[in-house]
ModelCIF file with pLDDT and N, C-alpha, C, O atoms, coordinates in Angstrom:
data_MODEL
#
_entry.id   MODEL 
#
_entity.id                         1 
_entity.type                       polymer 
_entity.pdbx_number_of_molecules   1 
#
_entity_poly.entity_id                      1 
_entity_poly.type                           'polypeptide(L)' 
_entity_poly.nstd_linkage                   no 
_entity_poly.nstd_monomer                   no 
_entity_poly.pdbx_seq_one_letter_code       
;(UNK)(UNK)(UNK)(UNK)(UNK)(UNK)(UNK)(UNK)(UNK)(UNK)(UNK)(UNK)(UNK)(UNK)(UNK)(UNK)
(UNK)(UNK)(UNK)(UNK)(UNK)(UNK)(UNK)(UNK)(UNK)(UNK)(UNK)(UNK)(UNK)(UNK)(UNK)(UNK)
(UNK)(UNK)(UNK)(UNK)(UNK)(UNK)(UNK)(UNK)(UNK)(UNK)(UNK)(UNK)(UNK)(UNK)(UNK)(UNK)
(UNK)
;
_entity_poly.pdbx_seq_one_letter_code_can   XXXXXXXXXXXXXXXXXXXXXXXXXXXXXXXXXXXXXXXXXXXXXXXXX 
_entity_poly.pdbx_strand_id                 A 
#
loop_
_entity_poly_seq.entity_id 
_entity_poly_seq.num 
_entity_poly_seq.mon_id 
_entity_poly_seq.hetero 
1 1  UNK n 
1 2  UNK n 
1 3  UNK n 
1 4  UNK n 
1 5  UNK n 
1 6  UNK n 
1 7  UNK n 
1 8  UNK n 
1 9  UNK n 
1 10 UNK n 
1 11 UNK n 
1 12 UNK n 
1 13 UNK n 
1 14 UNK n 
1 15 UNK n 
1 16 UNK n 
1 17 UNK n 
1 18 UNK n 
1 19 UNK n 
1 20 UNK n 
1 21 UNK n 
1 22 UNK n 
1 23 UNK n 
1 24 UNK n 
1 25 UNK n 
1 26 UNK n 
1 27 UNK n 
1 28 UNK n 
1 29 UNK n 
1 30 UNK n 
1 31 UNK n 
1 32 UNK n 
1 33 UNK n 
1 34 UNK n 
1 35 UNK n 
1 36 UNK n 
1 37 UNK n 
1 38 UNK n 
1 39 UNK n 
1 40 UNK n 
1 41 UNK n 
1 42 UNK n 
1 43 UNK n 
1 44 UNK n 
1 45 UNK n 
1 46 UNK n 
1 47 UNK n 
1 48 UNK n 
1 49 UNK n 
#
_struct_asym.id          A 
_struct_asym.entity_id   1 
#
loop_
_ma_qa_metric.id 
_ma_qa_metric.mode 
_ma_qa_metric.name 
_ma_qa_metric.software_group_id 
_ma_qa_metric.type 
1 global pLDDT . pLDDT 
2 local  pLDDT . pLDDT 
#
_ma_qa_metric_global.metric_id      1 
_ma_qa_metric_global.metric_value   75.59 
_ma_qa_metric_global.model_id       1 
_ma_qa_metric_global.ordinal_id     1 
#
loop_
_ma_qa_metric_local.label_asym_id 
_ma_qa_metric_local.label_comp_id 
_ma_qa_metric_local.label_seq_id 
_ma_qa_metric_local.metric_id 
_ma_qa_metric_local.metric_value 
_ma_qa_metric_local.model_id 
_ma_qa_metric_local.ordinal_id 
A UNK 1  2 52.00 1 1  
A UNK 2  2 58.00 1 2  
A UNK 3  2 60.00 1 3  
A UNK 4  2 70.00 1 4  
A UNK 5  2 74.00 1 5  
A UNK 6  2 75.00 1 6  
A UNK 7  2 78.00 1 7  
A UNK 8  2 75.00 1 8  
A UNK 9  2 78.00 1 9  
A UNK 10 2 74.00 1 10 
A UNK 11 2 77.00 1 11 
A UNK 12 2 72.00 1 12 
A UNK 13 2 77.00 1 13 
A UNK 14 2 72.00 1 14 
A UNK 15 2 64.00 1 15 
A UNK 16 2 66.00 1 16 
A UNK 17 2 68.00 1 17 
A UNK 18 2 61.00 1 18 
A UNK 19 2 56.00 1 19 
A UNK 20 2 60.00 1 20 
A UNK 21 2 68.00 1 21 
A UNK 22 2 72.00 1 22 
A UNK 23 2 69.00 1 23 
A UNK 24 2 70.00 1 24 
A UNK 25 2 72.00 1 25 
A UNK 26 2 73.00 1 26 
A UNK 27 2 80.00 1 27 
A UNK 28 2 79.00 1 28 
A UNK 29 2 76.00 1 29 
A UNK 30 2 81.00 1 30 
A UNK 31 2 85.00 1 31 
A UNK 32 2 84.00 1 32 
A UNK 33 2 82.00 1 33 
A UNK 34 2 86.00 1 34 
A UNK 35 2 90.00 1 35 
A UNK 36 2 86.00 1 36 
A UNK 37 2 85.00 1 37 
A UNK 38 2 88.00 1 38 
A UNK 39 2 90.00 1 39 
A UNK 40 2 86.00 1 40 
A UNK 41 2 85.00 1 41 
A UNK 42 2 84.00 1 42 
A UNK 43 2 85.00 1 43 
A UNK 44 2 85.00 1 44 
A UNK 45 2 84.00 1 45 
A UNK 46 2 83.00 1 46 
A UNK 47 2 80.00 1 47 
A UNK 48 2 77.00 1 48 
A UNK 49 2 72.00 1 49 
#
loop_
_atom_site.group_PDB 
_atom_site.id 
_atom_site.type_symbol 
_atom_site.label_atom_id 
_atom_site.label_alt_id 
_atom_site.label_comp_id 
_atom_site.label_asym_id 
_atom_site.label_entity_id 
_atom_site.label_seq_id 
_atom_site.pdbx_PDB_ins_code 
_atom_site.Cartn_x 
_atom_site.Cartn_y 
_atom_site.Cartn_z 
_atom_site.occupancy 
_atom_site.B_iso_or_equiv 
_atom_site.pdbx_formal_charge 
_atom_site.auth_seq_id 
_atom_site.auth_comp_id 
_atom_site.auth_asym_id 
_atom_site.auth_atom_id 
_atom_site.pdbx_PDB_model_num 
ATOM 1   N N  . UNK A 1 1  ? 2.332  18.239  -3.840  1.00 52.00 ? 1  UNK A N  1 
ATOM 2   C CA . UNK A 1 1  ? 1.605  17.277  -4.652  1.00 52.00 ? 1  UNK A CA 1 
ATOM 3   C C  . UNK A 1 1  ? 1.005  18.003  -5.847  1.00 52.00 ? 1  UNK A C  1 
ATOM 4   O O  . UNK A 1 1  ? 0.540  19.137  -5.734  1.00 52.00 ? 1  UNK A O  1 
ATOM 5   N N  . UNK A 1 2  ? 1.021  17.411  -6.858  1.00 58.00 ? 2  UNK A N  1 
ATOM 6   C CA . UNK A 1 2  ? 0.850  18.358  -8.084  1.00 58.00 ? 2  UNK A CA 1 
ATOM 7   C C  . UNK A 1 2  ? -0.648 17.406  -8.250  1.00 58.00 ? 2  UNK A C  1 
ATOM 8   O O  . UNK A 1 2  ? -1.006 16.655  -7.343  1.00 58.00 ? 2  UNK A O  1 
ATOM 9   N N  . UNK A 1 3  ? -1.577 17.597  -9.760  1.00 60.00 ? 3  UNK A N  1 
ATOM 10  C CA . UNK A 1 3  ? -2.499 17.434  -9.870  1.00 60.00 ? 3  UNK A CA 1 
ATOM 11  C C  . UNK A 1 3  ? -2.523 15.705  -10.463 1.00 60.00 ? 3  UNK A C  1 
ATOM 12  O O  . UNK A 1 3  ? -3.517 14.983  -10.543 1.00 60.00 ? 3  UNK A O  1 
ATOM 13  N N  . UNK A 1 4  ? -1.655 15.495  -10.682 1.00 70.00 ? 4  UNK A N  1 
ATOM 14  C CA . UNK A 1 4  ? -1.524 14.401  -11.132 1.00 70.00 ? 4  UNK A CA 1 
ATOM 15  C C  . UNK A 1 4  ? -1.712 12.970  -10.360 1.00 70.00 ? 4  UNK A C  1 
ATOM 16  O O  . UNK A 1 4  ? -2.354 11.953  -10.621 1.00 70.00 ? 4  UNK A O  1 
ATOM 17  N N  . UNK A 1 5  ? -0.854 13.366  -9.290  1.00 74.00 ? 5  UNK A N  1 
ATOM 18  C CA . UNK A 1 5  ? -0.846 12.777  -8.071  1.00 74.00 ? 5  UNK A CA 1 
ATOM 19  C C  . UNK A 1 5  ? -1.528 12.409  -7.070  1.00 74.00 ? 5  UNK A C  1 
ATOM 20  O O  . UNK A 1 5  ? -2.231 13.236  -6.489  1.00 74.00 ? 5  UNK A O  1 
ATOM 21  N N  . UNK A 1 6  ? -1.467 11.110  -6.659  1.00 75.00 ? 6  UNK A N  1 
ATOM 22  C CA . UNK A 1 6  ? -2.253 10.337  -5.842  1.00 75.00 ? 6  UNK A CA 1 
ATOM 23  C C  . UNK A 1 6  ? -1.732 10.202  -4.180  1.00 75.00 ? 6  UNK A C  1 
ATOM 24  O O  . UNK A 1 6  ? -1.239 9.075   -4.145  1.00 75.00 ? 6  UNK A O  1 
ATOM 25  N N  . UNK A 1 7  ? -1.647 10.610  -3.247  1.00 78.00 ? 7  UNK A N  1 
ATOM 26  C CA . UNK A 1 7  ? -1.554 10.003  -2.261  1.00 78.00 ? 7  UNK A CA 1 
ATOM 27  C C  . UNK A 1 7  ? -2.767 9.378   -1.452  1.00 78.00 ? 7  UNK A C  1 
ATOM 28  O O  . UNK A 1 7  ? -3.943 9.742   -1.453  1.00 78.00 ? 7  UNK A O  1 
ATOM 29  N N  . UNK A 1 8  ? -2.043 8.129   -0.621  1.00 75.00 ? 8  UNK A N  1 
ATOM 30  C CA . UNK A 1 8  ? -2.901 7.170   -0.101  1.00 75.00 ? 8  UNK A CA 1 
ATOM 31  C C  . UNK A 1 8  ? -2.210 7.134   1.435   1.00 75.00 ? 8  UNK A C  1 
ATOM 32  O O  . UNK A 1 8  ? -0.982 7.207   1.398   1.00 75.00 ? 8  UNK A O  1 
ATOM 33  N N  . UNK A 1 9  ? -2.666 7.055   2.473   1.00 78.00 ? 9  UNK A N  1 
ATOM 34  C CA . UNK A 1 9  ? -2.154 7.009   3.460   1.00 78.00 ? 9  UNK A CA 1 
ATOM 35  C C  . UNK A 1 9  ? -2.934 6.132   3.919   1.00 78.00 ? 9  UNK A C  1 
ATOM 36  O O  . UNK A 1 9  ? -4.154 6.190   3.765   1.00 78.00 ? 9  UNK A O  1 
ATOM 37  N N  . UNK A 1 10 ? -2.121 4.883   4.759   1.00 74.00 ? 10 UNK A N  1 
ATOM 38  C CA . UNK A 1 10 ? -2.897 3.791   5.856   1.00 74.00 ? 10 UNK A CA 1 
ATOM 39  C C  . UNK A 1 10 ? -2.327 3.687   7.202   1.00 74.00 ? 10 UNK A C  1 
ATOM 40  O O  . UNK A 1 10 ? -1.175 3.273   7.327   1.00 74.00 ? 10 UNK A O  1 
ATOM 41  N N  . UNK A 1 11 ? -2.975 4.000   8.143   1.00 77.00 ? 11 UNK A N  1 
ATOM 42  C CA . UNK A 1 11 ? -2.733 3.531   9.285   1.00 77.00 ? 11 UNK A CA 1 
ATOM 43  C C  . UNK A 1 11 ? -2.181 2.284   9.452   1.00 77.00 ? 11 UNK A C  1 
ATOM 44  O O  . UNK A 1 11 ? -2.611 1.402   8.709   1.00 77.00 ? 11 UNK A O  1 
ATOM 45  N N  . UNK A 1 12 ? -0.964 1.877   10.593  1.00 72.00 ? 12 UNK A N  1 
ATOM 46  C CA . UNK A 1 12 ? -0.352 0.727   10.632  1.00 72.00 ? 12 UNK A CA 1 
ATOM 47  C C  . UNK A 1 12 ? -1.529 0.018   11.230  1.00 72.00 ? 12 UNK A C  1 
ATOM 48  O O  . UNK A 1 12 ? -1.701 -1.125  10.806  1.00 72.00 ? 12 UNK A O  1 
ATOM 49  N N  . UNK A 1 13 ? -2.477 0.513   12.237  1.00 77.00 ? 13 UNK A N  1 
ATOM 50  C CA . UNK A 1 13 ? -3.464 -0.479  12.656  1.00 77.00 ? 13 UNK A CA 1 
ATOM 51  C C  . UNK A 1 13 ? -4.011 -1.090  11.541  1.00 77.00 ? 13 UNK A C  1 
ATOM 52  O O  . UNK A 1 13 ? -4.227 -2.301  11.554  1.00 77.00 ? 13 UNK A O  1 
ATOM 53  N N  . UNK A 1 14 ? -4.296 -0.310  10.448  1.00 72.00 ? 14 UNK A N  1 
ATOM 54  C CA . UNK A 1 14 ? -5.199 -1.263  9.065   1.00 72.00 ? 14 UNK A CA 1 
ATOM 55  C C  . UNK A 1 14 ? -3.908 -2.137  8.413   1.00 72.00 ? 14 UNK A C  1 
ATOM 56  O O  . UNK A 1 14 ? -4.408 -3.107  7.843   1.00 72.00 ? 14 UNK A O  1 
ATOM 57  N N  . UNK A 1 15 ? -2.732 -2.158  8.307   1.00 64.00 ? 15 UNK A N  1 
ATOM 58  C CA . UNK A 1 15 ? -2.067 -2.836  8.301   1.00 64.00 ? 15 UNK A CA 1 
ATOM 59  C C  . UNK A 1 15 ? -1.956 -4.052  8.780   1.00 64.00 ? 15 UNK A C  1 
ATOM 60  O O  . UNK A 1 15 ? -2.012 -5.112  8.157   1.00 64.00 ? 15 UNK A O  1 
ATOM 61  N N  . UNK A 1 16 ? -1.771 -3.847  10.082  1.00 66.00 ? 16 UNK A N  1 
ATOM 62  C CA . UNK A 1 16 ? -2.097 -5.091  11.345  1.00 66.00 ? 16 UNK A CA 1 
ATOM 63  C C  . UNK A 1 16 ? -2.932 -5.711  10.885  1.00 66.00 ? 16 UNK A C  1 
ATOM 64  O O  . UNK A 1 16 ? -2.609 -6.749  10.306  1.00 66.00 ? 16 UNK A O  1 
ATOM 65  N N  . UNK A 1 17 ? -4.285 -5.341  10.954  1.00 68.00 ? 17 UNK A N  1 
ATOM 66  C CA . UNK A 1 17 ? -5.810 -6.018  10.679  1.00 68.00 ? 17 UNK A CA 1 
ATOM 67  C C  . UNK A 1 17 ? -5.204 -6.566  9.790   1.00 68.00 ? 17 UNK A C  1 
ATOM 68  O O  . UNK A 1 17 ? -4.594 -7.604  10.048  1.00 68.00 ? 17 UNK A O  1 
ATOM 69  N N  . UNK A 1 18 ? -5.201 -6.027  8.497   1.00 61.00 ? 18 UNK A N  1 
ATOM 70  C CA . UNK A 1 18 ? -5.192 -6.385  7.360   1.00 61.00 ? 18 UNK A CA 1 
ATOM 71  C C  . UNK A 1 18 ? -4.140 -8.043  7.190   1.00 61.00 ? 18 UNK A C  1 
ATOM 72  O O  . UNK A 1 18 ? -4.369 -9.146  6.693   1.00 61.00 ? 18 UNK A O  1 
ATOM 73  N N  . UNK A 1 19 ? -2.925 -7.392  7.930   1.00 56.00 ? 19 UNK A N  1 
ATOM 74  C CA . UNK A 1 19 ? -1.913 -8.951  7.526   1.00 56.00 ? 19 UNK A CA 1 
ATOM 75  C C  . UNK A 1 19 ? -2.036 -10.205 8.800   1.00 56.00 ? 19 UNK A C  1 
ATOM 76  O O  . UNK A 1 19 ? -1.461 -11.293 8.756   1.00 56.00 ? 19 UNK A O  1 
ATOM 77  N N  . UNK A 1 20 ? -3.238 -9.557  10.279  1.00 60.00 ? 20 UNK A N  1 
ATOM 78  C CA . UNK A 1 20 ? -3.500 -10.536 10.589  1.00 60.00 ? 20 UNK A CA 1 
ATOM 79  C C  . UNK A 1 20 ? -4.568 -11.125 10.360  1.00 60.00 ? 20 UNK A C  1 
ATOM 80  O O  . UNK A 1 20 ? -4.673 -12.142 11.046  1.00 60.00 ? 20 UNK A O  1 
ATOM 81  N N  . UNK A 1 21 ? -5.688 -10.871 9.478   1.00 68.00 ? 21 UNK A N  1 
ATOM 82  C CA . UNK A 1 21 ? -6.968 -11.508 9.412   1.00 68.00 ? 21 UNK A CA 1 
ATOM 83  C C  . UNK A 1 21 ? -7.005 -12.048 8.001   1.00 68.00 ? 21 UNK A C  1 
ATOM 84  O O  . UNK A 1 21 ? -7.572 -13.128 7.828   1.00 68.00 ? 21 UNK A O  1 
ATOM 85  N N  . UNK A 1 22 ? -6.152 -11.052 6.376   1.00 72.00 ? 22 UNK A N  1 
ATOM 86  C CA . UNK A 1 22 ? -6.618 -11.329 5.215   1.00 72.00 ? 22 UNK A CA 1 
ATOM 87  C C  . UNK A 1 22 ? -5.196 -11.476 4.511   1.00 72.00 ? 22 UNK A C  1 
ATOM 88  O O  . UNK A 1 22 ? -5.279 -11.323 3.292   1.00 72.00 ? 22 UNK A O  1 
ATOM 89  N N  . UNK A 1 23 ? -3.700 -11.779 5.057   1.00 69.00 ? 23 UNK A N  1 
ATOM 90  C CA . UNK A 1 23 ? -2.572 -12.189 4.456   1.00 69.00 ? 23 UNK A CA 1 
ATOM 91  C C  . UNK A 1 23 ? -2.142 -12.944 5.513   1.00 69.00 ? 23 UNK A C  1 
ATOM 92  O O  . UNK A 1 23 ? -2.863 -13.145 6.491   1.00 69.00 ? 23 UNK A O  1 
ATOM 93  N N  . UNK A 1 24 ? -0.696 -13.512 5.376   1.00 70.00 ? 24 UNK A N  1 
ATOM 94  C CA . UNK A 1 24 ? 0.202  -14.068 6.454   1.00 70.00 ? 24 UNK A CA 1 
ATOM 95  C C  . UNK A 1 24 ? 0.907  -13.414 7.287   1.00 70.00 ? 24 UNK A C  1 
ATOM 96  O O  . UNK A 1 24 ? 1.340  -13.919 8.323   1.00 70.00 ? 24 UNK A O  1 
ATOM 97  N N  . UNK A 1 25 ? 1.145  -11.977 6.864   1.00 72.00 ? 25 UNK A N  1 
ATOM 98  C CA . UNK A 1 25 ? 1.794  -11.013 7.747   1.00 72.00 ? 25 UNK A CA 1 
ATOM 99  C C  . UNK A 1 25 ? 1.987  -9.877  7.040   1.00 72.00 ? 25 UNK A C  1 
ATOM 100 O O  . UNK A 1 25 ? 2.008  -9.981  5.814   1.00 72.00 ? 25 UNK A O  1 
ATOM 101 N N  . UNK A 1 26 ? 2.208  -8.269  7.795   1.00 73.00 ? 26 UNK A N  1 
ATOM 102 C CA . UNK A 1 26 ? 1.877  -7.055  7.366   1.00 73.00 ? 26 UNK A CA 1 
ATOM 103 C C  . UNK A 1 26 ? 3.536  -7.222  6.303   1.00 73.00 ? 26 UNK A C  1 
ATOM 104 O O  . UNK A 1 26 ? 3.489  -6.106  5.785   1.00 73.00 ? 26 UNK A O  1 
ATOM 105 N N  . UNK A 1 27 ? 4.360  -7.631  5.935   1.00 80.00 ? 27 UNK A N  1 
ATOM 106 C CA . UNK A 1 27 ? 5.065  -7.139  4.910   1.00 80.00 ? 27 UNK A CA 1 
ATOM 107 C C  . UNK A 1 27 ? 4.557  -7.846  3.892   1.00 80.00 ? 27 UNK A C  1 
ATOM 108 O O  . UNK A 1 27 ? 4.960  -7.506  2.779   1.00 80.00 ? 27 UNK A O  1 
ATOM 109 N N  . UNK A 1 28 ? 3.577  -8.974  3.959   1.00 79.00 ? 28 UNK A N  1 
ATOM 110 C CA . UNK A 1 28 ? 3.261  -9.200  2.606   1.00 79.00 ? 28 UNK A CA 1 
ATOM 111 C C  . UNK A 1 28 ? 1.822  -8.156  2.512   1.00 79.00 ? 28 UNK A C  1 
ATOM 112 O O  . UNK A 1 28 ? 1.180  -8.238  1.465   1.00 79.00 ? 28 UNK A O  1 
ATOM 113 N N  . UNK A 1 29 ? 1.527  -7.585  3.150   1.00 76.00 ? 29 UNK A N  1 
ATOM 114 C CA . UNK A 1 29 ? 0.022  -6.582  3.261   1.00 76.00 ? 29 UNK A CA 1 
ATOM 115 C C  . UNK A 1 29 ? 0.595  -5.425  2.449   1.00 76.00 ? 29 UNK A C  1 
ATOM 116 O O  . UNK A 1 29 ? 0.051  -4.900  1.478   1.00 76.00 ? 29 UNK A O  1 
ATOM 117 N N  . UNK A 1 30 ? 1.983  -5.046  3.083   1.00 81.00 ? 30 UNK A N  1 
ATOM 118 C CA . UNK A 1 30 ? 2.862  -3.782  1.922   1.00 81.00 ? 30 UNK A CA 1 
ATOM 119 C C  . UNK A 1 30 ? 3.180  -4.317  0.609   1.00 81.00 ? 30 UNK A C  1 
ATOM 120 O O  . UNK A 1 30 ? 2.850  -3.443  -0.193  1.00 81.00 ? 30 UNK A O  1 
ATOM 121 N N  . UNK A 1 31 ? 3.620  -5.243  0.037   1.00 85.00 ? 31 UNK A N  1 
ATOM 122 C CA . UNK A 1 31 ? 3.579  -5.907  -0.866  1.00 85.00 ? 31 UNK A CA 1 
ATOM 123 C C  . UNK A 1 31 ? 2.058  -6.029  -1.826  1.00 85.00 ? 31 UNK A C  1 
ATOM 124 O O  . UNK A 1 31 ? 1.854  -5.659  -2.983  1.00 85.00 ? 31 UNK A O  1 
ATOM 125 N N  . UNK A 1 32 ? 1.566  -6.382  -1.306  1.00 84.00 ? 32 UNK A N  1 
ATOM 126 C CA . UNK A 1 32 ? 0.223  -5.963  -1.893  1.00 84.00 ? 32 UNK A CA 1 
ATOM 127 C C  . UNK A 1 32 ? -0.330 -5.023  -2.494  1.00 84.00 ? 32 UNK A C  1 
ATOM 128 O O  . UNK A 1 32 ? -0.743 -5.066  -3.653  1.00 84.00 ? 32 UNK A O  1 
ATOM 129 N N  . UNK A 1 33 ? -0.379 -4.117  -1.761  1.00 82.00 ? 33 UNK A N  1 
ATOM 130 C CA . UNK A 1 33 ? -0.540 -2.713  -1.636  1.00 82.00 ? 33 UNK A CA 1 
ATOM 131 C C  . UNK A 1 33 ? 0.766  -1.797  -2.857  1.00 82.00 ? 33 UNK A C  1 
ATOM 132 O O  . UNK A 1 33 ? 0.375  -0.759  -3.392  1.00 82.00 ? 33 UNK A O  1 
ATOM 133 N N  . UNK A 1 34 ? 1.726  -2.135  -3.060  1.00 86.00 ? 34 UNK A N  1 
ATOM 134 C CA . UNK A 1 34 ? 2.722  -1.761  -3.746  1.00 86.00 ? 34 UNK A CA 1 
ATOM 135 C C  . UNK A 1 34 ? 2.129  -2.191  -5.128  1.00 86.00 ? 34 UNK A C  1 
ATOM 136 O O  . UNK A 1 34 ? 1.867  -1.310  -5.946  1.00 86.00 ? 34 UNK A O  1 
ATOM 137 N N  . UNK A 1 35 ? 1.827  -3.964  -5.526  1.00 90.00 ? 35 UNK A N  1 
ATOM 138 C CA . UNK A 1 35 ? 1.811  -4.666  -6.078  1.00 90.00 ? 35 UNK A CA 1 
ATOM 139 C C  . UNK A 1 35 ? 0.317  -4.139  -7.060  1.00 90.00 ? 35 UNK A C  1 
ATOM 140 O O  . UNK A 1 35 ? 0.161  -4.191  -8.279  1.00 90.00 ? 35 UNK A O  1 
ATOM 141 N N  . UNK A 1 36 ? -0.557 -3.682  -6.068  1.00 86.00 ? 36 UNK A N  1 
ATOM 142 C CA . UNK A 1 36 ? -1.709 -3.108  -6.637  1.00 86.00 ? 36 UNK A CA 1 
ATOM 143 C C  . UNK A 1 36 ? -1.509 -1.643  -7.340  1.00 86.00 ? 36 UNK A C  1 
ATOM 144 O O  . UNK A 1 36 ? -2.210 -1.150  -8.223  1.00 86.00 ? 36 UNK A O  1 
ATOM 145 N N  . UNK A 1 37 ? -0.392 -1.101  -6.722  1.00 85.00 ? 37 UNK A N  1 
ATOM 146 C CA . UNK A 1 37 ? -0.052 0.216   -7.261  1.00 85.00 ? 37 UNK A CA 1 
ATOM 147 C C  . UNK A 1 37 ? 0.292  0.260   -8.648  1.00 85.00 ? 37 UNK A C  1 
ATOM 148 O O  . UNK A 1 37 ? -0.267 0.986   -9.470  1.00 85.00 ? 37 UNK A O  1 
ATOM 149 N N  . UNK A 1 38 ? 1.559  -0.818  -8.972  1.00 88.00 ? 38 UNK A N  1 
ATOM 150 C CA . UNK A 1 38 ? 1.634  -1.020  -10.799 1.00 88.00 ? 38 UNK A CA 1 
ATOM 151 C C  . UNK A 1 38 ? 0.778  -1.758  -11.547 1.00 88.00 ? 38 UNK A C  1 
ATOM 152 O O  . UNK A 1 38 ? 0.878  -1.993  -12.751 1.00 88.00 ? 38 UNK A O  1 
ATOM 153 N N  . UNK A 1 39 ? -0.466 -2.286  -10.444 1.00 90.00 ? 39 UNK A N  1 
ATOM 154 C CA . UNK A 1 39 ? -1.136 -2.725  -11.804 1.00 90.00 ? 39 UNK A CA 1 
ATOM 155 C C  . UNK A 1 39 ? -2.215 -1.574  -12.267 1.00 90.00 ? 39 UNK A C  1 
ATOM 156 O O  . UNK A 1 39 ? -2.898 -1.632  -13.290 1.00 90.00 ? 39 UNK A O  1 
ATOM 157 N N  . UNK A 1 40 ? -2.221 -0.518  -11.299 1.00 86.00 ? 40 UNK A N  1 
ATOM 158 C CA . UNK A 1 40 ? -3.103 0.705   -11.759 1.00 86.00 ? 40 UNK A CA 1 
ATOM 159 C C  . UNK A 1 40 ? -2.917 1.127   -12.747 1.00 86.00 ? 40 UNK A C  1 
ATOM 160 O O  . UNK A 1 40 ? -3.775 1.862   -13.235 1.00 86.00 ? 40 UNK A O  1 
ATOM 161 N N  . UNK A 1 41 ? -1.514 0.790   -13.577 1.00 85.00 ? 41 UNK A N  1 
ATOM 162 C CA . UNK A 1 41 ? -1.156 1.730   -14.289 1.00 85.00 ? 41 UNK A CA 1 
ATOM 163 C C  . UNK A 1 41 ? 0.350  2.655   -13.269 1.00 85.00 ? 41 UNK A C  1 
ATOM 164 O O  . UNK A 1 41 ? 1.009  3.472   -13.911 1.00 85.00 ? 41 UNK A O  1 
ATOM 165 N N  . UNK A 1 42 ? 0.604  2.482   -12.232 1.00 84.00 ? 42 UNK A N  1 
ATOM 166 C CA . UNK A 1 42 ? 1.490  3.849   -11.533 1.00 84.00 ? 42 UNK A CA 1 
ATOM 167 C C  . UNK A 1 42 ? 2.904  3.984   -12.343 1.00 84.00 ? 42 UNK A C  1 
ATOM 168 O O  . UNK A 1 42 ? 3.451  2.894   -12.513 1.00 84.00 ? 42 UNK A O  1 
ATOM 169 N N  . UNK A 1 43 ? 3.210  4.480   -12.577 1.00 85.00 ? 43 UNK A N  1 
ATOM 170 C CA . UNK A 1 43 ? 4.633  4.874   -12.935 1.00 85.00 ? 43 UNK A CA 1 
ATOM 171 C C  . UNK A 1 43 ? 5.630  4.821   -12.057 1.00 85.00 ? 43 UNK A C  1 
ATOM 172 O O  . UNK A 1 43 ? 6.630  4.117   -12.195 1.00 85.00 ? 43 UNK A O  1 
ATOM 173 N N  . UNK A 1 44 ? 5.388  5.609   -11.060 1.00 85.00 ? 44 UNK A N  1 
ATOM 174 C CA . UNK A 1 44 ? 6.213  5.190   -9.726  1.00 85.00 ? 44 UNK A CA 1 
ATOM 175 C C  . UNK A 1 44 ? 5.377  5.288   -8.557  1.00 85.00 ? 44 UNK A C  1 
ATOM 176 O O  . UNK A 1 44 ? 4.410  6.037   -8.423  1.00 85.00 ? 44 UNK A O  1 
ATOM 177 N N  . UNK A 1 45 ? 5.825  4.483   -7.743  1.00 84.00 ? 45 UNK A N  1 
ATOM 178 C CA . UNK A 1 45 ? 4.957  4.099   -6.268  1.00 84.00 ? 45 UNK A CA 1 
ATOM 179 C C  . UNK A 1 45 ? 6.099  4.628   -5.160  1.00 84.00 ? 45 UNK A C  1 
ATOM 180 O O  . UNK A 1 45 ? 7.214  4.176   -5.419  1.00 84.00 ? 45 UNK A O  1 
ATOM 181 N N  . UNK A 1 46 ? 6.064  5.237   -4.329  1.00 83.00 ? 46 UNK A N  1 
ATOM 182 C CA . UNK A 1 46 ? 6.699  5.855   -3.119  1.00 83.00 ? 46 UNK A CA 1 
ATOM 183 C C  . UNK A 1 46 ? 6.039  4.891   -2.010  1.00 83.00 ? 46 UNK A C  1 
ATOM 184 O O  . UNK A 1 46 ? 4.968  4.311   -2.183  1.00 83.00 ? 46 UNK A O  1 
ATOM 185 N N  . UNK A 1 47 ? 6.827  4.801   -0.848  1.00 80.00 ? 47 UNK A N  1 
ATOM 186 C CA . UNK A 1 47 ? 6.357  4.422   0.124   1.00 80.00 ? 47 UNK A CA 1 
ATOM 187 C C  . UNK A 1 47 ? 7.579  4.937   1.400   1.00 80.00 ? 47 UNK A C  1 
ATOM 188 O O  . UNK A 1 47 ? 8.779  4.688   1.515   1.00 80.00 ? 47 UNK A O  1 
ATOM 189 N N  . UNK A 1 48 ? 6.708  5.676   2.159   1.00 77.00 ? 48 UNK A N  1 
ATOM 190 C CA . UNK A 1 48 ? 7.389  5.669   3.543   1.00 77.00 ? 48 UNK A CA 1 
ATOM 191 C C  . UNK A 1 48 ? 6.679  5.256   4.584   1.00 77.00 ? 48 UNK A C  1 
ATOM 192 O O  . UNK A 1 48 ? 5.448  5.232   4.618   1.00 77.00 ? 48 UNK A O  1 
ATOM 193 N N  . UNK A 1 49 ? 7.646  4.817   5.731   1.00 72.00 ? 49 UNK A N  1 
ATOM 194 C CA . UNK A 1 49 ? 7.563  3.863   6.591   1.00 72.00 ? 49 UNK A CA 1 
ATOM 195 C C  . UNK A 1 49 ? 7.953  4.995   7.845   1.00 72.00 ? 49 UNK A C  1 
ATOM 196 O O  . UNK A 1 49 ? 8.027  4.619   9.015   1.00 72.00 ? 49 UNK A O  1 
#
């Protein structure tokens, strides 16, 4: 990771929570989460699963 760079790591449990209490389900919770990434400004967003 160089200095530039952001990593974010979430537990699938905050996932869970997240797409069962405050979305319809955890792939729209990744979606989100992606979705929030280009509006930061990101250039590119990575995600592994």
């Amino acid at each position: 990771m160089n200095d530039s760079e952001y990593v974010m790591r979430i537990s699938l449990n905050v996932l869970n929570h997240m797409g069962l209490h405050l979305y319809s389900n955890t792939p729209a919770v990744i979606s989100e989460t992606i979705a929030n990434s280009w509006d930061s400004d990101a250039t590119e967003v990575r995600m592994k699963i």
